[in-house]
N, C-alpha and C positions, 0 to 999 in steps of 0.2 A: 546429395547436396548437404553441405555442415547447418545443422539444428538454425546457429549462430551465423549472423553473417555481419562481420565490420568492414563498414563500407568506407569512414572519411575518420580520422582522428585531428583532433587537435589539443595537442600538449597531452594530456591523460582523457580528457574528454573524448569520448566514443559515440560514433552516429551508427547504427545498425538495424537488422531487420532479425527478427527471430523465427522462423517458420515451424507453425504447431499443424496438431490435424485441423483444429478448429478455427484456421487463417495466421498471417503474417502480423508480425506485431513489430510496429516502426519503433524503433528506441531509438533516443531517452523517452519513456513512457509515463506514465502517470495512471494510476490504475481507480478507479471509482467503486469506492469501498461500499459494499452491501451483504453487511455481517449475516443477515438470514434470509438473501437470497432477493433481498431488496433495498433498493437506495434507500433511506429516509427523509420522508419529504415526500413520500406521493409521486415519486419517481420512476415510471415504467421500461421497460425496456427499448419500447418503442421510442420513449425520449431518449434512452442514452445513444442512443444512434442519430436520431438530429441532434445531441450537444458532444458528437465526435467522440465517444469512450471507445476505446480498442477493446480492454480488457476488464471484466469487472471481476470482484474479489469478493468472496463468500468464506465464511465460520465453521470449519470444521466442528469445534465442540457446540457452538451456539447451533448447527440444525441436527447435531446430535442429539443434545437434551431436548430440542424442541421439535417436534414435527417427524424427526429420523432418518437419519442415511438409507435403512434398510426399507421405508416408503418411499423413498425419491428414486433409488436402485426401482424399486418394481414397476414408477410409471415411467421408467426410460432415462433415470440420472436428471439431477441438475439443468445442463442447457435446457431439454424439453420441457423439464417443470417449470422451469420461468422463463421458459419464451426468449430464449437468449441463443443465437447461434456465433457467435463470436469468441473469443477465449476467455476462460474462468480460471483462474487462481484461485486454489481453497489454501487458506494459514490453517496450521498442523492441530492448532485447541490449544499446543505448549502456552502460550503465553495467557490465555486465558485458564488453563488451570492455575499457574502460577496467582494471577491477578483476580480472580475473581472467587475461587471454589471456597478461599476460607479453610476450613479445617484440611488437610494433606499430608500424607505421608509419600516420600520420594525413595522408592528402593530401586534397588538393580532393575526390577522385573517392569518396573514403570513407574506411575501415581494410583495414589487411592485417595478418590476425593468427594466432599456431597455436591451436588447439583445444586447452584446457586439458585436454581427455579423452585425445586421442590425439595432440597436435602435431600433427594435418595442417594446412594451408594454407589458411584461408579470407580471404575479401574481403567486406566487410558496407559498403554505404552505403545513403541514403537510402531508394534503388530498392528494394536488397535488404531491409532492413528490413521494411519496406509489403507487399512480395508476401509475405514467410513470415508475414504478419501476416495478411492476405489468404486465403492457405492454412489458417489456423488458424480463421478465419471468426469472429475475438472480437466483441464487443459494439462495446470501445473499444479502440482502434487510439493508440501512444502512438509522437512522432514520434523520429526517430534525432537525437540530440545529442549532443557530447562532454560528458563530465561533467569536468570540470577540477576539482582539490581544493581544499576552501573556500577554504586560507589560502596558496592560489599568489599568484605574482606578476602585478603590477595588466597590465603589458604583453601577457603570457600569456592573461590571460582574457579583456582584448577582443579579440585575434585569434581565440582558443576561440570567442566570444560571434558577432561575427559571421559565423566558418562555422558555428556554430549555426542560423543564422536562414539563412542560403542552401540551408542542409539542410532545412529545416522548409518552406521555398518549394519544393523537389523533392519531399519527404513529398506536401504538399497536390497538387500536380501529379501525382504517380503512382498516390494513392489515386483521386482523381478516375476517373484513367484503366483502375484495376482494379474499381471498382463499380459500371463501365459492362459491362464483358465477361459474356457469357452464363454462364461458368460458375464464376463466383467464387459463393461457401460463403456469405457477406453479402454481399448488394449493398448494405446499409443499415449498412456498418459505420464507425463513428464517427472521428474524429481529434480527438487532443487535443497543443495543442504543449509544449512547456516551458522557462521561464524558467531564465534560467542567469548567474553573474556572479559568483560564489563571496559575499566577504563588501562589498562592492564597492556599497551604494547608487546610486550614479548609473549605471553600468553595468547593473546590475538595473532599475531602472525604465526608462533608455531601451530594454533589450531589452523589457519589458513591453508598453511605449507599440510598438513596430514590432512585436511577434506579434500584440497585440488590434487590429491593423489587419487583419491575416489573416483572422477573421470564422470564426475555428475551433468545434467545438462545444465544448471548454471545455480547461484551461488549469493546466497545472503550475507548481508551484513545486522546481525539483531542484535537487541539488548541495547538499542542506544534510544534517545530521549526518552528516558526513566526515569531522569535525578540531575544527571550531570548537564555541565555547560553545554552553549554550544561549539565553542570554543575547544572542548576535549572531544564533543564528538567530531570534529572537523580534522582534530588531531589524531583519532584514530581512524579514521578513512585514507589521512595521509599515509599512514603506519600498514592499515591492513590491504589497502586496495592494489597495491603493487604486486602481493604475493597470492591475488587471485586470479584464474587465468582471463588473459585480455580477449581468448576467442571464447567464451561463453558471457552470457547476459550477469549481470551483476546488481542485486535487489538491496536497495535501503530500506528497513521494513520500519511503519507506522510513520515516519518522517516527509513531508513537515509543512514546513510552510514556503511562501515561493520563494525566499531569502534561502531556506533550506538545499529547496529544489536546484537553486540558481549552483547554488556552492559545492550540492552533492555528484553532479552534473563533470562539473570541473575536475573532481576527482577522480571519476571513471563512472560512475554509478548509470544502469541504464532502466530500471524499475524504479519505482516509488509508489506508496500508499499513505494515505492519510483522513483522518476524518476530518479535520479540519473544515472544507471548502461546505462540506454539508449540514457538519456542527454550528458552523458560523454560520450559515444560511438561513437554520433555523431559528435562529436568534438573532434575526435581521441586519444581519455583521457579514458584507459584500466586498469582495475583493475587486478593485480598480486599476486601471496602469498608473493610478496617481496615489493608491494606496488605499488602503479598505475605511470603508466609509459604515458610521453607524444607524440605519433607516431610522429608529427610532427617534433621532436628535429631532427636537421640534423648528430645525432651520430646513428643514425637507416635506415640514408640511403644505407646501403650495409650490412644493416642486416640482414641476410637468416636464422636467426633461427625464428619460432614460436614467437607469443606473450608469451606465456610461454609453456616452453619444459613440455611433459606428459599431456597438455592439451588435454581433449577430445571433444571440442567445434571443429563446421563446421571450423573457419578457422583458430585454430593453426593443424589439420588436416591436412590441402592443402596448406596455404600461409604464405609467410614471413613477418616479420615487416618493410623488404623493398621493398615488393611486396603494402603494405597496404599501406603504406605511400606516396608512389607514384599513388595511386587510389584516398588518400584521396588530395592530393597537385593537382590531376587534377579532383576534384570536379565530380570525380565517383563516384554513387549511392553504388555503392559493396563495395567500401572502408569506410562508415558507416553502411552500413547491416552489414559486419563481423564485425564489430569493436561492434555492440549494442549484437550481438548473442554470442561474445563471454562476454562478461560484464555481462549478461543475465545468461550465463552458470555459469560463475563464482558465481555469487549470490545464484544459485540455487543448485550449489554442496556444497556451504558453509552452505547452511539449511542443507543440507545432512549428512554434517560431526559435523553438532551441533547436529543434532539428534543420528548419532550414539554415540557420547561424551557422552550424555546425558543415551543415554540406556546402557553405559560403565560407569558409574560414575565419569568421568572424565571429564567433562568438564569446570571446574575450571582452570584446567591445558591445555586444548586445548585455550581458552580465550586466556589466559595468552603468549602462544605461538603463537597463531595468530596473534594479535595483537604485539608481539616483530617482528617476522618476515614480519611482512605487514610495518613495522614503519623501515625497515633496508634501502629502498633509502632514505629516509629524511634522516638519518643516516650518509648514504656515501655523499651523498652533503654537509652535516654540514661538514664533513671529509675533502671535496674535496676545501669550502672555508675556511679552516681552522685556 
């Protein structure tokens, strides 16, 4: 049976299922980012399962520097250490060398960079990538690439672009070569490359056109919400997403918001990640069908209804938005756990109800509605200062 399975399209929009070792993954997905192995927010695994997370997403470099691939490897990878049997996507570390190490050197052979924890001295390439990836024994395996920022220069990002792809040709060549060894954590663990060329059209699709020759199991889209609009990233989705293949999964990485999600959906994309729904969580900034609402505003201090009514998330369940607001105003831990769980749920019923749109043929018209109703508090504020 193919990896990939597309089951319903509409216009560019893809409804499918992906089959890993570690269960079926319904796409368009939404994936619940937990950069070291945990949500943020006091969020266990046993919640991400009552708030419907298919696939959570873990930090290649972040449980490198901290904690180690090679102690996770020894008590049985990843899934076991965090109590998670569903499927893991670990990101390659590329984008957080780029983003975060500070001082770097970029050669053929890989990066040399200090540890933004302690400044020691480490060396990350392809190789290294793959084995701590390996080590972690994820579902999907994502490959090591520079991420160059959207709006650099054109000379910069073809030379970026093609050691990108030399690197993705070493990725596939060393996975290969670890999911052969007796005592690797997956044997059956996946590779996905990713597209790269900032805002750059034809650099982007001819990197398209030479990765879908790879014959990967499915296929990034990085380097976007960096710098540029959304408008250009919208523009290069239209430009790249044709020239990736339609029977494997297709990843927007770090994107976005549900406006994002609604638009990137449209254009073929079946993965998504984002911090957002948890970042805002924490910061008492809740996403609604009528558009995110801020807990903090003192017009919710004696407000006993749910974060939003019909909600089946832990805490429109049990607590009020003046129960929450008062948790979060006295720098109670529960007052950003509910707040991330419900953001979380929200995110993950809206994959739900894209997929059923999509197996209804209607999701043109659900877009279209969501996006008017998620846009109606901006609306009444425009109203209110009028």
């Amino acid at each position: 049976m193919a990896k990939y399975e597309l089951l319903k399209q509409e216009g560019r929009a893809k409804r499918g299922v992906f089959h890993t070792i570690h269960g079926d993954i319904q796409t368009p997905v939404f994936m619940n980012v937990g950069t070291v192995a945990a949500i943020k927010g006091a969020v266990s695994t046993n919640d991400l399962k009552n708030i419907k997370c298919q696939v959570e997403l873990s930090n290649t470099y972040h449980l490198h520097v901290r904690t180690g691939d090679k102690l996770i490897k020894e008590v049985g990878g990843l899934h076991k250490f965090m109590n998670w049997d569903r499927p893991i996507l670990t990101d390659s570390g590329g984008f957080q060398v780029f983003s975060l190490a500070g001082l770097r050197k970029i050669k053929e052979e890989g990066v040399y960079f200090n540890s933004h924890i302690d400044g020691r001295k480490i060396f990350m390439g392809p190789e290294e990538s793959m084995q701590i990836q390996s080590n972690l024994g994820s579902t999907i395996a994502m490959a090591f690439d520079e991420c160059p920022p959207a709006l650099a220069e054109r000379r910069y990002v073809s030379d970026s672009v093609a050691r990108t792809t030399r690197w993705l040709e070493r990725c596939k060549k060393e996975m290969a070569r670890l999911n052969s060894l007796e005592d690797t954590v997956n044997k059956e663990q996946l590779l996905f490359g990713i597209n790269q060329g900032a805002v750059y059209d034809d650099i982007r699709i001819d990197h398209a056109k030479r990765i879908s020759e790879m014959d990967l199991d499915g296929y990034a889209v990085g380097g976007l919400a960096v710098g540029e609009s959304h408008e250009q990233m919208y523009g290069v989705l239209d430009a790249v997403v044709p020239h990736l293949p339609v029977n494997k999964p297709t990843y927007l990485m770090g994107v976005g918001t549900p406006a994002n999600i609604l638009e990137g959906v449209e254009r073929g994309i079946d993965f998504f990640d984002c911090v957002y729904p948890s970042r805002n969580g924490r910061h008492g900034h809740v996403y609604t069908n009528q558009g995110k609402i801020n807990l903090f505003n003192k017009k919710y201090e004696k407000d006993m209804r749910p974060i939003e009514e019909g909600c089946g998330c832990p805490a429109c369940q049990s607590y009020s938005r003046a129960y929450i607001r008062h948790l979060l105003k006295a720098k109670e831990m529960l007052g950003m756990r509910l707040c991330v769980l419900h953001n979380l749920y929200f995110y993950n019923t809206m994959m739900e109800e894209i997929r059923t749109s999509l197996e209804e043929g209607r999701f043109k018209s659900y877009k279209e509605e969501k996006l008017y109703n998620m846009g109606q508090i901006n609306r009444e504020k425009e109203q209110e200062n009028g």
